[in-house]
C-alpha positions in Angstrom: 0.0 0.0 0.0 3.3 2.1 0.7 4.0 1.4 -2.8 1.0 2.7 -4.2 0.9 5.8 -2.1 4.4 7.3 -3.3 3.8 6.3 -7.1 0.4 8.6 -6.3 2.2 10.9 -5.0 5.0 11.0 -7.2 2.5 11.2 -10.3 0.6 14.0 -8.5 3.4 16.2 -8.2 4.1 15.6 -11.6 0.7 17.0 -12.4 0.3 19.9 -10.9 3.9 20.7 -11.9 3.3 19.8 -15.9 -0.5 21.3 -15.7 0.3 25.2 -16.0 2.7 24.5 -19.0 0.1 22.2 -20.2 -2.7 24.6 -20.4 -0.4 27.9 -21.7 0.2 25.1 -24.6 -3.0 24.7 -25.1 -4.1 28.7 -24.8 -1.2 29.0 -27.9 -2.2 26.6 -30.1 -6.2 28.3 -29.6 -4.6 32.1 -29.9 -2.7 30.4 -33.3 -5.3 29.1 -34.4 -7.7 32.1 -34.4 -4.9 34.1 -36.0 -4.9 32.1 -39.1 -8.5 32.2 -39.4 -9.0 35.9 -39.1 -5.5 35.7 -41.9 -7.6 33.9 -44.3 -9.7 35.6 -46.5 -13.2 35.9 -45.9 -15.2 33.0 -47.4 -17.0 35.0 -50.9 -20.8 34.6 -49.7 -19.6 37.0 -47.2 -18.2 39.5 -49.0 -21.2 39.3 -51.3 -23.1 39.9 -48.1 -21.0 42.5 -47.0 -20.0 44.2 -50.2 -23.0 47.1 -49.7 -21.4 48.3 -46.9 -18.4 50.8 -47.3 -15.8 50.9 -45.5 -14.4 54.4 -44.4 -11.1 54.8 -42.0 
């Protein structure tokens, strides 16, 4: 039972040690992934949609 409690342990501390990096991985690859869709250009029902509208800066 000794056993089993320091492997639990052991992989515990492993977790909460490895979950931070784990998630900021994880919050990258989402950030990346929304910056290549917003890269791409806009599928052409859309900008038939859209094409009324005029854009002024």
């Amino acid at each position: 039972m000794n056993t089993f409690l320091d492997y639990l342990t052991v992989a515990l501390v492993f977790v909460l040690i490895a979950l931070p990096s784990l998630l900021g991985h994880a919050r990258d690859l989402r950030i990346d992934r929304q910056l290549r869709r917003a890269e791409r250009p806009a599928s052409a029902p859309a900008k038939i949609a859209n094409s009324h509208y005029e854009l002024t800066s």
